[in-house]
C-alpha positions in Angstrom: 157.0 146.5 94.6 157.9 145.2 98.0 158.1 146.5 101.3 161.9 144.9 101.5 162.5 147.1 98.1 160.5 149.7 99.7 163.3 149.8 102.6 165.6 149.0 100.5 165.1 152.1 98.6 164.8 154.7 101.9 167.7 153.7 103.5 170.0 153.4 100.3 172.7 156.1 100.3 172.6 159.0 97.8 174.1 158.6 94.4 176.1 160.6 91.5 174.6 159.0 88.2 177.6 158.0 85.7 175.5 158.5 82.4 177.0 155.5 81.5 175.1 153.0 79.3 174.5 150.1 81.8 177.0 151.1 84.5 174.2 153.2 86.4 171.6 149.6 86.3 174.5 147.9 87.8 174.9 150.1 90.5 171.4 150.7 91.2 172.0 154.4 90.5 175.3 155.4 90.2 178.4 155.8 92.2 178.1 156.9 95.8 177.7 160.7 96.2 180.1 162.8 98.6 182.5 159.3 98.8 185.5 157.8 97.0 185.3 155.2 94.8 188.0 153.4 93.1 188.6 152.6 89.4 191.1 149.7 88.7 192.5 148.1 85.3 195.2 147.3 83.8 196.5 149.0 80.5 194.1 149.8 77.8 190.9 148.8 79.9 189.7 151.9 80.1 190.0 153.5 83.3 190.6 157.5 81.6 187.4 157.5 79.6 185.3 155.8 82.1 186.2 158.7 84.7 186.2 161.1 82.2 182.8 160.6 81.0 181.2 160.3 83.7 182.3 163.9 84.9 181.4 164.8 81.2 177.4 163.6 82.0 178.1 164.9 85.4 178.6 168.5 83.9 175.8 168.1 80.8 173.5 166.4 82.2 173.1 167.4 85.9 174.6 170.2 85.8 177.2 169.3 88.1 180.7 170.6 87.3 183.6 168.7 87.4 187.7 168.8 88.1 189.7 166.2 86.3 193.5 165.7 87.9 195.9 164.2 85.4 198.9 162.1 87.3 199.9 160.5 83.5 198.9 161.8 80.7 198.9 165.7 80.1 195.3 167.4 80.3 195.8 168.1 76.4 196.2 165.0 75.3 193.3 164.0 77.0 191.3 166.6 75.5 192.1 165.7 72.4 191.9 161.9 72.5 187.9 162.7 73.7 187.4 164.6 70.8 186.8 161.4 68.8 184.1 161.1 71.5 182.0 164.0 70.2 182.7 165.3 73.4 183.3 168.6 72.6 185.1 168.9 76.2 186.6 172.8 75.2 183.3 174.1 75.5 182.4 172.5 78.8 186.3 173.5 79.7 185.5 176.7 79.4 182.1 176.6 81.6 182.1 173.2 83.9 185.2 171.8 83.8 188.3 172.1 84.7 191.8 169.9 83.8 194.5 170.0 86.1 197.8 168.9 84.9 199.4 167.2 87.9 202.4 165.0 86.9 205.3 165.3 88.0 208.4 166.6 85.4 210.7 163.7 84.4 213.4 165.3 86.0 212.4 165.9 89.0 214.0 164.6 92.3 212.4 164.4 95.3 214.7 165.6 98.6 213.0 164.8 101.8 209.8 164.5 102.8 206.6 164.9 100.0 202.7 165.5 100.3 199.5 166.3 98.9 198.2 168.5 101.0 199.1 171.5 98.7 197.4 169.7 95.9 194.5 169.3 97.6 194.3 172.8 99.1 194.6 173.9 95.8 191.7 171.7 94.7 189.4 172.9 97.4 190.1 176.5 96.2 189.1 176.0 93.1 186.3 173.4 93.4 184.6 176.4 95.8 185.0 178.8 92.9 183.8 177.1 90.2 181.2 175.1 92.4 182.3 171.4 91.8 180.3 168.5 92.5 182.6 165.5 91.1 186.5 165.3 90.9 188.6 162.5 89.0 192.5 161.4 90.5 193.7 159.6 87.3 196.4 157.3 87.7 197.1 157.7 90.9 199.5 155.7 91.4 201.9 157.1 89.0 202.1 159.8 91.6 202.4 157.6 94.6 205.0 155.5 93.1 207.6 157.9 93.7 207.2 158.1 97.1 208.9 154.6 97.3 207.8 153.5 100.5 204.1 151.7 100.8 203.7 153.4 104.5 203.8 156.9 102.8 201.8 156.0 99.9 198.9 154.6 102.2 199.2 157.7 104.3 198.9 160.1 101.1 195.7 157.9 99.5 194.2 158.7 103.0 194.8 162.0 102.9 192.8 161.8 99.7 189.7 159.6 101.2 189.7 162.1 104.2 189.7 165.2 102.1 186.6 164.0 99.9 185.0 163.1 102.6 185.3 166.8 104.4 185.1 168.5 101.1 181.8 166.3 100.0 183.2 166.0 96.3 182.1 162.8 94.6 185.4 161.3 93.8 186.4 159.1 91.6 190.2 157.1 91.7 192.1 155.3 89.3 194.7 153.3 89.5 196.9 150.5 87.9 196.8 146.9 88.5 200.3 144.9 88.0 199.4 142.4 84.7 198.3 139.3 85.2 197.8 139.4 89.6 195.1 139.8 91.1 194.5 143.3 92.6 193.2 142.4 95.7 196.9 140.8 96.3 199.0 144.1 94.4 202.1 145.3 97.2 201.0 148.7 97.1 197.4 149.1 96.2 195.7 146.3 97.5 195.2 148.0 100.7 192.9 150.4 98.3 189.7 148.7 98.1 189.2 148.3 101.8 189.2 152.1 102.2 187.4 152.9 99.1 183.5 153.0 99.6 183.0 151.8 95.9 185.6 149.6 93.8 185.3 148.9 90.2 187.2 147.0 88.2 187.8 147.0 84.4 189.2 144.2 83.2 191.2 144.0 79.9 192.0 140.9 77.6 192.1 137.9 75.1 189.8 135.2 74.3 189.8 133.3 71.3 192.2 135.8 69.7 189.6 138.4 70.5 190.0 141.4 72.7 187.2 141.3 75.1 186.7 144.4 78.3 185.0 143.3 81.2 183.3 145.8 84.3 182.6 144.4 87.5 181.7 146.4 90.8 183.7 144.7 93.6 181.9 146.1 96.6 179.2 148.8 97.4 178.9 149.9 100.8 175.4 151.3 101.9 174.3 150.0 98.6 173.1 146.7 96.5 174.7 146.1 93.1 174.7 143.5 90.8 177.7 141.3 91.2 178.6 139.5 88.2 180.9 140.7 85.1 179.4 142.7 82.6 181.2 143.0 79.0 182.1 146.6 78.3 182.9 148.3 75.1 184.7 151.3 73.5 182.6 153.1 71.0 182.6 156.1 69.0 180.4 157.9 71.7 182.2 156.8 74.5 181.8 153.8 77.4 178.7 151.2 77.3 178.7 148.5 79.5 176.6 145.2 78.7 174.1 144.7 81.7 170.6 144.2 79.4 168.2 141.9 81.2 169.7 142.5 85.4 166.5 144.1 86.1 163.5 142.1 84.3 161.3 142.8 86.8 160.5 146.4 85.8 161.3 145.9 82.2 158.0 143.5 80.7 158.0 142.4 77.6 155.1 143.0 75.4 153.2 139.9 74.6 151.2 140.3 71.6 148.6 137.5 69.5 148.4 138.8 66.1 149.8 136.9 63.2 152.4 138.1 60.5 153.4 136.3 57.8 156.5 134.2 57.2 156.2 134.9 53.6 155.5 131.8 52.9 152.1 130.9 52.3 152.0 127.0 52.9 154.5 128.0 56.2 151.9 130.1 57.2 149.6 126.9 57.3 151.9 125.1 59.3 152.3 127.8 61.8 148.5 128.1 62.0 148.9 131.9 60.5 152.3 132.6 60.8 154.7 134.0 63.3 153.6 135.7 66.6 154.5 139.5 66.3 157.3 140.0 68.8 158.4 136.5 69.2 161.8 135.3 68.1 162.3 132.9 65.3 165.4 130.5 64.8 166.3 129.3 61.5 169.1 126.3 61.7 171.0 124.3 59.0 173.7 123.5 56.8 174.8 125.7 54.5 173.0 126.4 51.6 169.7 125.3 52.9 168.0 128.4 52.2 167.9 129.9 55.9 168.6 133.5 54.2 166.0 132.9 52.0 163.6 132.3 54.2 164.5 135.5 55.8 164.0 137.3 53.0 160.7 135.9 52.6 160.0 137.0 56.3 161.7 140.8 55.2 159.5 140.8 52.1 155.9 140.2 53.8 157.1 142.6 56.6 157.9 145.5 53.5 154.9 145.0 52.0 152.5 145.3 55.1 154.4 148.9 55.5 156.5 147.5 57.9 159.9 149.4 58.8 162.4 146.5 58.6 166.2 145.9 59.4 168.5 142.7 58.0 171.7 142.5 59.4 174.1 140.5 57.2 177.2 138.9 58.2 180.6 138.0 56.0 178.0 139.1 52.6 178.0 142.4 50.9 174.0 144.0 51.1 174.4 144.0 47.0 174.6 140.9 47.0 171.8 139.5 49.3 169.7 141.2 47.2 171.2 139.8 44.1 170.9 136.1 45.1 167.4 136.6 46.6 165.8 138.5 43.5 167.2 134.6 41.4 164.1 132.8 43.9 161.1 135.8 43.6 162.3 138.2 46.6 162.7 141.6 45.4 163.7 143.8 48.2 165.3 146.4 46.5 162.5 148.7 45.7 161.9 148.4 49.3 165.6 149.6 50.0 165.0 152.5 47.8 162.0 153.6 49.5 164.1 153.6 53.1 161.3 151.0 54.5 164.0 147.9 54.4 167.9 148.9 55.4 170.7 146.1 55.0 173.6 146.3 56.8 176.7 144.4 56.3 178.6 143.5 59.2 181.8 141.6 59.2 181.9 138.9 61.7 185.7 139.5 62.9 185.8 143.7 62.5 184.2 143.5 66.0 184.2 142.0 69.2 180.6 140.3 69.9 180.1 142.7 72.4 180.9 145.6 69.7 178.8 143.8 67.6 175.6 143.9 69.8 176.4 147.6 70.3 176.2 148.7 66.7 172.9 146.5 66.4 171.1 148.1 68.7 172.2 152.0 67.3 170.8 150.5 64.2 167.6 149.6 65.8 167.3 152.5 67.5 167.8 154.8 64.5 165.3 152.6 62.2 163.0 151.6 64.7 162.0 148.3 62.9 159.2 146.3 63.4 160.7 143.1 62.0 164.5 142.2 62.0 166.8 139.5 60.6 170.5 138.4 61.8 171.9 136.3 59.5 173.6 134.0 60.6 173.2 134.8 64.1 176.2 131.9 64.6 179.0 134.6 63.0 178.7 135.7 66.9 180.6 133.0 67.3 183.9 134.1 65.6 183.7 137.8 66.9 182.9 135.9 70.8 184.2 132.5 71.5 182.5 129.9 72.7 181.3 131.7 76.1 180.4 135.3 74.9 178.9 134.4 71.0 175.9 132.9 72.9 175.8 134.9 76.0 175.8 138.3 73.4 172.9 136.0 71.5 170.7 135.9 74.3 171.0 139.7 75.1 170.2 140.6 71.7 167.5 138.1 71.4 166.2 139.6 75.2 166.9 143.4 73.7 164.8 142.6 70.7 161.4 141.3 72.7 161.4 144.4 75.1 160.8 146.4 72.3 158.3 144.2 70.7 160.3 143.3 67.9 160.1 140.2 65.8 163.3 138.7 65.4 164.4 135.9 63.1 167.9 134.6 63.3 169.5 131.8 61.1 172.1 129.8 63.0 174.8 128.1 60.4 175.3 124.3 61.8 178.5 123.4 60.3 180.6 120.9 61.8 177.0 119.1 63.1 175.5 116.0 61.4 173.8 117.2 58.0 170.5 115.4 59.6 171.1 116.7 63.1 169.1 118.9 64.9 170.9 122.2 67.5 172.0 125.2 67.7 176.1 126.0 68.4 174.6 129.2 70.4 172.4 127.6 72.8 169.4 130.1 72.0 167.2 127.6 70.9 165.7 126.9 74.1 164.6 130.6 74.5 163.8 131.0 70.7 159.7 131.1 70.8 159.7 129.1 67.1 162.9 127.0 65.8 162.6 125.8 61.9 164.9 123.4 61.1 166.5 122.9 57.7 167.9 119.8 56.3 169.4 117.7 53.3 167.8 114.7 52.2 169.8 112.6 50.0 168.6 110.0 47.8 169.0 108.6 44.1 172.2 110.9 43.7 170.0 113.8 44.5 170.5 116.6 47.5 166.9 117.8 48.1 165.8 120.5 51.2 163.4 119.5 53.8 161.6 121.8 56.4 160.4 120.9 59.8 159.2 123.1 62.6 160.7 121.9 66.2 158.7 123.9 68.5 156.5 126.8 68.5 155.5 128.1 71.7 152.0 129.5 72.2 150.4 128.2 69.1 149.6 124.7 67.2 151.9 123.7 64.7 152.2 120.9 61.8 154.6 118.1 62.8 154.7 117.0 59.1 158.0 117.5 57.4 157.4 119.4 53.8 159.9 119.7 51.2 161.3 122.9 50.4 161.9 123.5 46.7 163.3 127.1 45.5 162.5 128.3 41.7 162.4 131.6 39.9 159.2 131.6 40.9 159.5 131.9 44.2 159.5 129.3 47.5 157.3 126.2 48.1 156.5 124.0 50.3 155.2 120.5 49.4 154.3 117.6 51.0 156.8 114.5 50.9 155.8 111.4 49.7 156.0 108.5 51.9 156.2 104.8 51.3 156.6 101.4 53.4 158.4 104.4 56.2 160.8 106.0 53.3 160.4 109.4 52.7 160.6 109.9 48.8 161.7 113.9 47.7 162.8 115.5 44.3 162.8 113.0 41.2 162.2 110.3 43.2 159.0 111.6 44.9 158.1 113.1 41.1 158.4 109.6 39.6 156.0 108.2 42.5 153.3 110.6 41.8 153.7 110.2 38.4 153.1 106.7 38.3 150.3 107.1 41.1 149.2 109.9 38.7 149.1 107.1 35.6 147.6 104.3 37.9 144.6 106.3 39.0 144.4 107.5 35.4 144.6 103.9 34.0 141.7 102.7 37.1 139.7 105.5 35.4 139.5 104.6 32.0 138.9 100.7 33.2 136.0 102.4 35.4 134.5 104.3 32.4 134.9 101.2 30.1 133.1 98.9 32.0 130.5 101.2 32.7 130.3 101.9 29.4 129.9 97.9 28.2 127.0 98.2 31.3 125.7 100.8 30.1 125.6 98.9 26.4 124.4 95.4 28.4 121.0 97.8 29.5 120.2 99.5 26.2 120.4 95.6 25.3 118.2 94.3 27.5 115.9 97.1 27.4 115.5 96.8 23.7 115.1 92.9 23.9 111.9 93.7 26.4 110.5 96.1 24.4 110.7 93.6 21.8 109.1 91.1 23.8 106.6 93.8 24.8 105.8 94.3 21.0 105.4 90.8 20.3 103.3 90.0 23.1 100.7 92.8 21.7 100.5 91.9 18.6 99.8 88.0 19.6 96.9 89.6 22.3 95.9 91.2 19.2 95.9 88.0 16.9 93.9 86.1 20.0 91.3 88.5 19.9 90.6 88.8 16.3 90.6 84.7 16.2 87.7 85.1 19.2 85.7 87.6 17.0 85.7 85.2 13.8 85.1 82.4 16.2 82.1 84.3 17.4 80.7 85.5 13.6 81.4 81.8 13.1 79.1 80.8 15.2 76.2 83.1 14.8 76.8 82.0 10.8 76.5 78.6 11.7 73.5 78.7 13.8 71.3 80.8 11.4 72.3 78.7 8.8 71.3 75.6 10.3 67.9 77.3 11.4 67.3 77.5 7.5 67.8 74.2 6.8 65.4 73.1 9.8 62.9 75.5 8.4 63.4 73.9 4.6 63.6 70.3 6.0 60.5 71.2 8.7 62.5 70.3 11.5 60.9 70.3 15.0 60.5 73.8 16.0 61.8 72.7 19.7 65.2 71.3 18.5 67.5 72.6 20.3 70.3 74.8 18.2 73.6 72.7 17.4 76.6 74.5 18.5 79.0 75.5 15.8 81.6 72.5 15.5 79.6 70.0 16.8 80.9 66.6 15.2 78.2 65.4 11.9 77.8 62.1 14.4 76.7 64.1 17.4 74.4 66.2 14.6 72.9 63.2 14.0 72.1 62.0 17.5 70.5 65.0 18.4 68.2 65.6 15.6 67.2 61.7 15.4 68.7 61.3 12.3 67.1 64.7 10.3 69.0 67.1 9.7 
C-alpha cells in the first residue's frame, strides 16, 4: 500500500457500515458516523428498505440500536412489508429498535406557526434510553410539505442537521425527488445536498422495457468514494448494489497452470491439454452449432474428475438439456442425482440482468463449483439492453475468476453473418479462450466447423477441424482441403474415398510389378544356373577327351616300340608322337617303319 493510501486512511473520517452488499466498497466504509446523510429517489427506488436495512445491520451486526421515524407509511406496514426480507424486525423491535410513527393525521390543519423541536426532544429522550447509535427520517418531505413555505422548510431540515450533529446519532434522510427533474434543481429540496454531509441517490427506471435501479453517491465530505452508477437490486434478502471489480487492487485473481479437460479429446490437442483452470472460455455461433454441447462436454469431464459443477440454462427447461445431450453421448444425469452437477433454469426476461447476476452468484455461493456454464451468456441481453447485458457480463465473468472458477459461456450470434466472427456482448476481448462455431455449406449440405480465435497463455492449433455430433459422442476431424476449398461432410467423405481407392489402386500396381520382378529374377537366376550346369558338364567332357588323348598316346607309343623291336629298328629312333601324319612317319624313320 502507499503512503498517499496510508494518509488517506488516517485522516479519513469515521464511518457507520451499511451491511449492504456493495454499498459499503463504494463508500469506502460506510456512511459517515455522527453526520446526516441524505437518501434521494423517486417512487419505487427504494429509499425505505435501503434506510431500513442498514439500521437492521446496524442493530445485528454491530450492535448498534436504531430509531426508524415514519413521515409516510405507518411503522406497521413497514414492519410487515420487511417481513418478506427474513428480517424478523419484531424481535429486534423488541430489543434494538424502535418505530416511531410520525405522520401527520389526514385531517389535520395546521393554525400558526409549526416545528420539530418536540419531535426531536422526544427523539433524544428515547435514543438516551435505549442507547441509539443510528436514526432514519423517512420521507421527510412528506412532513415538510405542509409547511408550505420553502423558508420554513429549510429552517426545519436544519434543525434536523443541527440536532444530529449535537446528539452524535448517525442519521440517515430520505426524501422524494419530483419525476423526471433533476434533484439538484427540485424548488424545495435542492438546497438539501449542500447541507447534507453524504448524498445518495437511487435512481428508478426503464430501459428496453426493463426496469433497471441505479445507486450513485453524489458527494462524500472528509471521504473518497467511487463516483460512477452502480446497478442496484431488490432481492428476497433485501438491498445489493452492483459495485464487483471498484477495488481490484486488493482483490487478485488466482492464476493457476494446470490443465482440465474440454471433454473433448481431439480439443484438448488443439488447446495443447485443454483449458486453463480458472480462465474463462467463450463459445460463439449460430444457433444449433452445438455451443451447449460443447458445454456439456466441458460439465461432463468436470463431473467425472469429482468436480462440483453448476450449468445455468437460459429460455430451456434442466429436463431437457439433459434430454438432448444424452442423443450425442453426454449423460449428466447420474451426475445430477449424486448433487455433484446442479442445473438451473433461468428465464431470460423473469429478471432484470442485474437480478439475474444476483441469483448466479447465491447459486455459486451455495454449490461452490469448480467449473460453471452460462448458456447462452447473450440471453443477458434481453433481461439488460444493449448497455447493461454486457456490462452484467463482464462482472460475472470478473466475479467468476476471483474465485478461481472456470467459466464457459456460449454467446448466440443471431442476426450476424453465419460465417462471421464476434460477440453481441463485447466479452470476447476479456474471455482468456474464444471457440468459434460455424456453418459450412456445400453440395446442399450444412456441416459444423470449429476454430479456436485466441487463447491466452498457451499455444493453440490454428487449423479449422470439423465438428461432427453422433450417438456416439463428439468429434473433431480434420477438413480436407483442395486447390484453397475446404471440402466437409459428403463431399470431404467422397474425396477421401477416392484418395482411399487411388492409393489402394497404386498398391496393387506396386505389388504387381514387383511381383512380375520378382518372376523376371527367379528367371534369370534359373537361366544361370542353367548355364552353370552346362558349363560343368562341358569342363567335364574336356577333361575326359584330355585323359583318352593322353591313354591314346602312351598306346601309341608302346605300340610303335613293338614294331621297331619286330622290324629291328634303330634303337636311337626317336619315338613318333601319336598322330604324326604316315608321310612325316616315313621321313623320320628313313623309310622303315
Amino acid at each position: 500500500m502507499s503512503e498517499a493510501d496510508n494518509t488517506r486512511q488516517r485522516t479519513d473520517i469515521r464511518k457507520a457500515p451499511t451491511g449492504i452488499p456493495g454499498v459499503d466498497e463504494i463508500t469506502r466504509g460506510g456512511l459517515p458516523r455522527g453526520r446526516t446523510t441524505l437518501l434521494m429517489g423517486g417512487a419505487g427506488s427504494g429509499k425505505t428498505i435501503f434506510s431500513l436495512q442498514a439500521l437492521v445491520n446496524g442493530a445485528r451486526e454491530h450492535g448498534e440500536p436504531g430509531i426508524f421515524v415514519a413521515f409516510e407509511e405507518s411503522a406497521r406496514h413497514i414492519i410487515e412489508n420487511a417481513g418478506s426480507f427474513g428480517w424478523d424486525l419484531p424481535a429486534l423491535e423488541r430489543e434494538q429498535l424502535f418505530f416511531l410513527d410520525a405522520r401527520m393525521p389526514a385531517e389535520t390543519v395546521l393554525a400558526g406557526g409549526y416545528d420539530l423541536a418536540g419531535l426531536l426532544a422526544s427523539l433524544q429522550a428515547k435514543a438516551e434510553a435505549m442507547g441509539a447509535k443510528r436514526i432514519v427520517f423517512d420521507s421527510i418531505d412528506v412532513l415538510l410539505i405542509l409547511l408550505q413555505d420553502v423558508s420554513a422548510e429549510r429552517q426545519e431540515l436544519y434543525r434536523i442537521y443541527d440536532w444530529l450533529a449535537s446528539t452524535g446519532l448517525t442519521g440517515l434522510v430520505s426524501t422524494r425527488t419530483e419525476g423526471g427533474v433533476d434533484p439538484v434543481f427540485t424548488e424545495h429540496f435542492g438546497f438539501l445536498q449542500f447541507m447534507a454531509d453524504c448524498v445518495v441517490l437511487l435512481d428508478h427506471g426503464l430501459q428496453d422495457h426493463v426496469s433497471l435501479r441505479n445507486f450513485r453517491v453524489l458527494k462524500y465530505r472528509g471521504s473518497g468514494f467511487a463516483e460512477n452508477e452502480f446497478p442496484l437490486v431488490i432481492t428476497s434478502t433485501g438491498i445489493e448494489v452492483a459495485s464487483a471489480g471498484i477495488t481490484d487492487s486488493a482483490k487478485q485473481y488466482p492464476v493457476f497452470t494446470e490443465r482440465i479437460s474440454t471433454g473433448v479429446e481431439r480439443l484438448d490437442t488443439m488447446l495443447t491439454g485443454g483449458y486453463i483452470r480458472g480462465t474463462s472460455i467463450l463459445i460463439t455461433g449460430a444457433p444449433g452449432s452445438a455451443k451447449t454441447t460443447l458445454g456439456g462436454a466441458f460439465m461432463q469431464a468436470a463431473c467425472e474428475r469429482g468436480e462440483r459443477a453448476l450449468f445455468i440454462t437460459f429460455d430451456e427447461a434442466a429436463e431437457e438439456v439433459v434430454r438432448n445431450l444424452a442423443s450425442v453421448n453426454i449423460c449428466l444425469q447420474r451426475f445430477t442425482d449424486d448433487g455433484l452437477l446442479r442445473i438451473h433454469a433461468l428465464r431470460s426476461e423473469a429478471r432484470s440482468a442485474e437480478e439475474h447476476l444476483v441469483f448466479i452468484k447465491r447459486l455459486i455461493d451455495a454449490h461452490q463449483p469448480g467449473c460453471l456454464v452460462i448458456d447462452p451468456l447473450s440471453a443477458l441481453l434481453k433481461a439488460g439492453g444493449e448497455l447493461t447485458g454486457p456490462a452484467v457480463a463482464q462482472r460475472l465473468l470478473n466475479i467468476t475468476k476471483q474465485q478461481g472458477i472456470t467459466t464457459l459461456c456460449t454467446s448466440l450470434l443471431a442476426g450476424i453473418e453465419p460465417g462471421g466472427e464476434g460477440s453481441p456482448l463485447h466479452v470476447s476481448t476479456i474471455a482468456d479462450t474464444w471457440i468459434h462455431l460455424s456453418y459450412v455449406v456445400q453440395s446442399g449440405e450444412r456441416n459444423r466447423a470449429l476454430t479456436i480465435v485466441k487463447s491466452r497463455g498457451t499455444g493453440h492449433s490454428n487449423q479449422v477441424r470439423e465438428l461432427i455430433l453422433s450417438s456416439d459422442g463428439l468429434m473433431l476431424t480434420d477438413v480436407y482441403t483442395a486447390g484453397g476449398a475446404v471440402l466437409m461432410g459428403s463431399m470431404r467423405a467422397e474425396r477421401e474415398t477416392a484418395e482411399a481407392l487411388e492409393r489402394e489402386r497404386m498398391r496393387l500396381d506396386a505389388e504387381r510389378r514387383a511381383r512380375t520382378l520378382e518372376e523376371a529374377n527367379a528367371q534369370a537366376l534359373a537361366r544361370i544356373d542353367e548355364l552353370r550346369r552346362e558349363m560343368a558338364l562341358r569342363e567335364a567332357e574336356m577333361t575326359r577327351l584330355k585323359r583318352e588323348q593322353a591313354l591314346s598316346e602312351e598306346e601309341w607309343q608302346l605300340r610303335q616300340r613293338e614294331i621297331r623291336a619286330v622290324r629291328r629298328a634303330d634303337v636311337n629312333t626317336t619315338d613318333i608322337p601319336y598322330g604324326t601324319p604316315p608321310e612325316q612317319r616315313d621321313a623320320d624313320t628313313g623309310g622303315e617303319v
